[in-house]
C-alpha positions in Angstrom: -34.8 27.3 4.8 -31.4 26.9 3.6 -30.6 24.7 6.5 -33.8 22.0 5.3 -32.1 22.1 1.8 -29.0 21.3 2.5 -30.5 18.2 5.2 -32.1 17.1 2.5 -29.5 17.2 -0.1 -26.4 16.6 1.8 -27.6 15.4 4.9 -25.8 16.4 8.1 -23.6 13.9 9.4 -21.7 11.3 7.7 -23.5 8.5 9.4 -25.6 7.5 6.6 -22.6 6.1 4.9 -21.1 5.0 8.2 -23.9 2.1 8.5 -23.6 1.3 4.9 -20.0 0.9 5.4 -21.0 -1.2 8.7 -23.3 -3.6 6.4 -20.6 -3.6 3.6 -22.5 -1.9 1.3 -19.0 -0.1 -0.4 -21.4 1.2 -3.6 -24.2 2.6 -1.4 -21.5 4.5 1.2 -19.5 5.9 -1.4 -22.5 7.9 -2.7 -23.6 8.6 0.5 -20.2 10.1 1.8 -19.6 11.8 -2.2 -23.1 13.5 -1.0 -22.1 14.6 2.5 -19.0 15.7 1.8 -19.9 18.0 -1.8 -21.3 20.3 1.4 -18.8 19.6 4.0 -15.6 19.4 1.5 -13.0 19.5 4.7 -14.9 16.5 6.6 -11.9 14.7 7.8 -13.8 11.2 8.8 -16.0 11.7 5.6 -13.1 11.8 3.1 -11.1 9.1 4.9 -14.0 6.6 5.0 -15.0 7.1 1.6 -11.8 6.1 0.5 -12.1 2.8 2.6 -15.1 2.2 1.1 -13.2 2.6 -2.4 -10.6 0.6 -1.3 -13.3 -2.3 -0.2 -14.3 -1.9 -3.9 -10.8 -2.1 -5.3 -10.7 1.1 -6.7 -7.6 1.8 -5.3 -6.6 5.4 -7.4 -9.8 6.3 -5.7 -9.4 5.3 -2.5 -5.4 7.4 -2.6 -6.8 10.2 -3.7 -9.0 10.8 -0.7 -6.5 9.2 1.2 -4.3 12.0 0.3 -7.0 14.7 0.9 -7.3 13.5 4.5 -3.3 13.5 5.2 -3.7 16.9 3.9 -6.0 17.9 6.7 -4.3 15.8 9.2 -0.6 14.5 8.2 -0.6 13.0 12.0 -3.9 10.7 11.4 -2.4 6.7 12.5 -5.5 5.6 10.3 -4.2 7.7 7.1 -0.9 7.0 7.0 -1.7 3.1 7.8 -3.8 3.3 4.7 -1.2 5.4 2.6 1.5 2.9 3.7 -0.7 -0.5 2.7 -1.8 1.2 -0.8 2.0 1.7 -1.6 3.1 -1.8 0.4 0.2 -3.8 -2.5 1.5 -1.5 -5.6 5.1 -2.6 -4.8 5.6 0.5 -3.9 8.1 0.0 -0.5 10.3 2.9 -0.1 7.4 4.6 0.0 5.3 2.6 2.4 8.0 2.4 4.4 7.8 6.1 4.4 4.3 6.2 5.8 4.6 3.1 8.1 7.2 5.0 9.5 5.7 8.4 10.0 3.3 6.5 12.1 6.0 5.1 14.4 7.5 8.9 14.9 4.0 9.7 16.3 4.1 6.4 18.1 6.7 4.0 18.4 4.6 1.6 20.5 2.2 1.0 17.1 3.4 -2.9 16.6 1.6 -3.0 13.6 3.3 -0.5 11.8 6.9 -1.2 13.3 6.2 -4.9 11.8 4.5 -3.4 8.3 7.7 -1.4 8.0 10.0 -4.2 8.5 7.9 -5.8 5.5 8.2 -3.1 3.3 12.0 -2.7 4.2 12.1 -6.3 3.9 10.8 -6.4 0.6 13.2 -3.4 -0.3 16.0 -5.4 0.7 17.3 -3.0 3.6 17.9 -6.0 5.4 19.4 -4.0 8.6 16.4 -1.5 8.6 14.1 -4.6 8.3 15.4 -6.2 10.9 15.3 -3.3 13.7 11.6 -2.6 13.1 11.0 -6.4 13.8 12.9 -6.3 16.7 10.5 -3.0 17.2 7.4 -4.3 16.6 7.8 -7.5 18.8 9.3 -4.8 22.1 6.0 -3.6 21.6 3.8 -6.3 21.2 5.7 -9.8 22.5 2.7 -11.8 21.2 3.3 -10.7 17.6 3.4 -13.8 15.8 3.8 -12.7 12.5 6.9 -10.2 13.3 8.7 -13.4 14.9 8.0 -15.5 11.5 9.6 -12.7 9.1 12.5 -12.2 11.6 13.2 -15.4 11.6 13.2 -16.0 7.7 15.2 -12.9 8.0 17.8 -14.3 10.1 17.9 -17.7 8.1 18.3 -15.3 5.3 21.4 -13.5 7.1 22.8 -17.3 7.3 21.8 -17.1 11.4 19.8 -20.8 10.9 19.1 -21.1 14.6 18.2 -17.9 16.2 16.2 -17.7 13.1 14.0 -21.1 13.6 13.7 -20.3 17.1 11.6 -17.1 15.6 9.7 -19.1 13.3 9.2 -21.8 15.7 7.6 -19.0 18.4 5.8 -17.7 15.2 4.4 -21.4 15.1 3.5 -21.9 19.0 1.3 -18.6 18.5 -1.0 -20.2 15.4 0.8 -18.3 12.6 -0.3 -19.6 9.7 2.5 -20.2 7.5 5.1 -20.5 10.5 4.6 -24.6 10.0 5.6 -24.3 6.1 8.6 -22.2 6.8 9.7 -24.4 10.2 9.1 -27.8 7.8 11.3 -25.7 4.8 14.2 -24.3 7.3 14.4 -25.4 10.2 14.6 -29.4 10.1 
């Protein structure tokens, strides 16, 4: 008997707000996960994808605080700390995305994305020689990472080395970057 009630209050999986996630329906999975997980508080996937469906609605304290519930089950979640690092990166926040882009390469140092996200953030905190070594980073693990070659490259104009740099931006641009024209047209003529 108890197991009907709580099927029919809480359900039991997560899946419901799963395929409202899928058909971006952010509102609708939100109260479906907030059901599920008032009887399954420690559900890891639950708590995490709630607070992607917050962070599809732009409530973005929202979407941290579960974000932080589910490092605190799992500190070694990719997903989490990608999350954790881009809510800090857009609040201007880079030391400490930097932080969690970077906890993610000590798990795995072949994760391009977050070698490149933590050259942005390092970037944008002005640690020019930490900035530089996680481009270098994310492009020895992905050689086809456009976007890493463009912000070397305005890196190294930056750093007053003009042509290694517009040789960056100018492989950015052969690999469909989009704003590797703009910046090849503004440095490198």
């Amino acid at each position: 008997m108890a197991l009907l009630f709580v099927a029919a209050c809480g359900g039991n999986d997560s899946s419901h707000g799963d395929q409202y996630f899928q058909q971006k329906q952010y509102q609708k999975a939100v109260d479906a996960y907030t059901e599920y997980i008032e009887y399954n508080p420690e559900d890891f996937k639950a708590i995490y994808n709630r607070g992607r469906s917050y962070e599809e609605l732009k409530e973005y304290p929202k979407a941290l605080q579960d974000y932080q519930k589910a490092f605190k089950i799992d500190e070694k979640s990719e997903n989490v700390l990608m999350s954790l690092g881009r809510y800090y990166f857009r609040d201007q926040n880079y030391k400490d995305a930097a932080f969690y882009f970077d906890k993610i390469t000590q798990i795995n140092n072949r994760n391009a994305t977050a070698q490149y996200l933590k050259g942005r953030a390092y970037h944008k905190a002005g640690e020019t020689d930490k900035a530089m070594r996680a481009y270098n980073s994310a492009i020895d693990a992905d050689k086809k990472y456009g976007e890493a070659y463009l912000y070397r490259g305005a890196l190294k104009i930056y750093l007053k080395k003009q042509s290694s740099g517009c040789k960056d931006i100018q492989t950015a641009q052969s690999m469909g970057v989009a704003d590797a024209q703009a910046a090849s047209e503004k440095y490198c003529k």
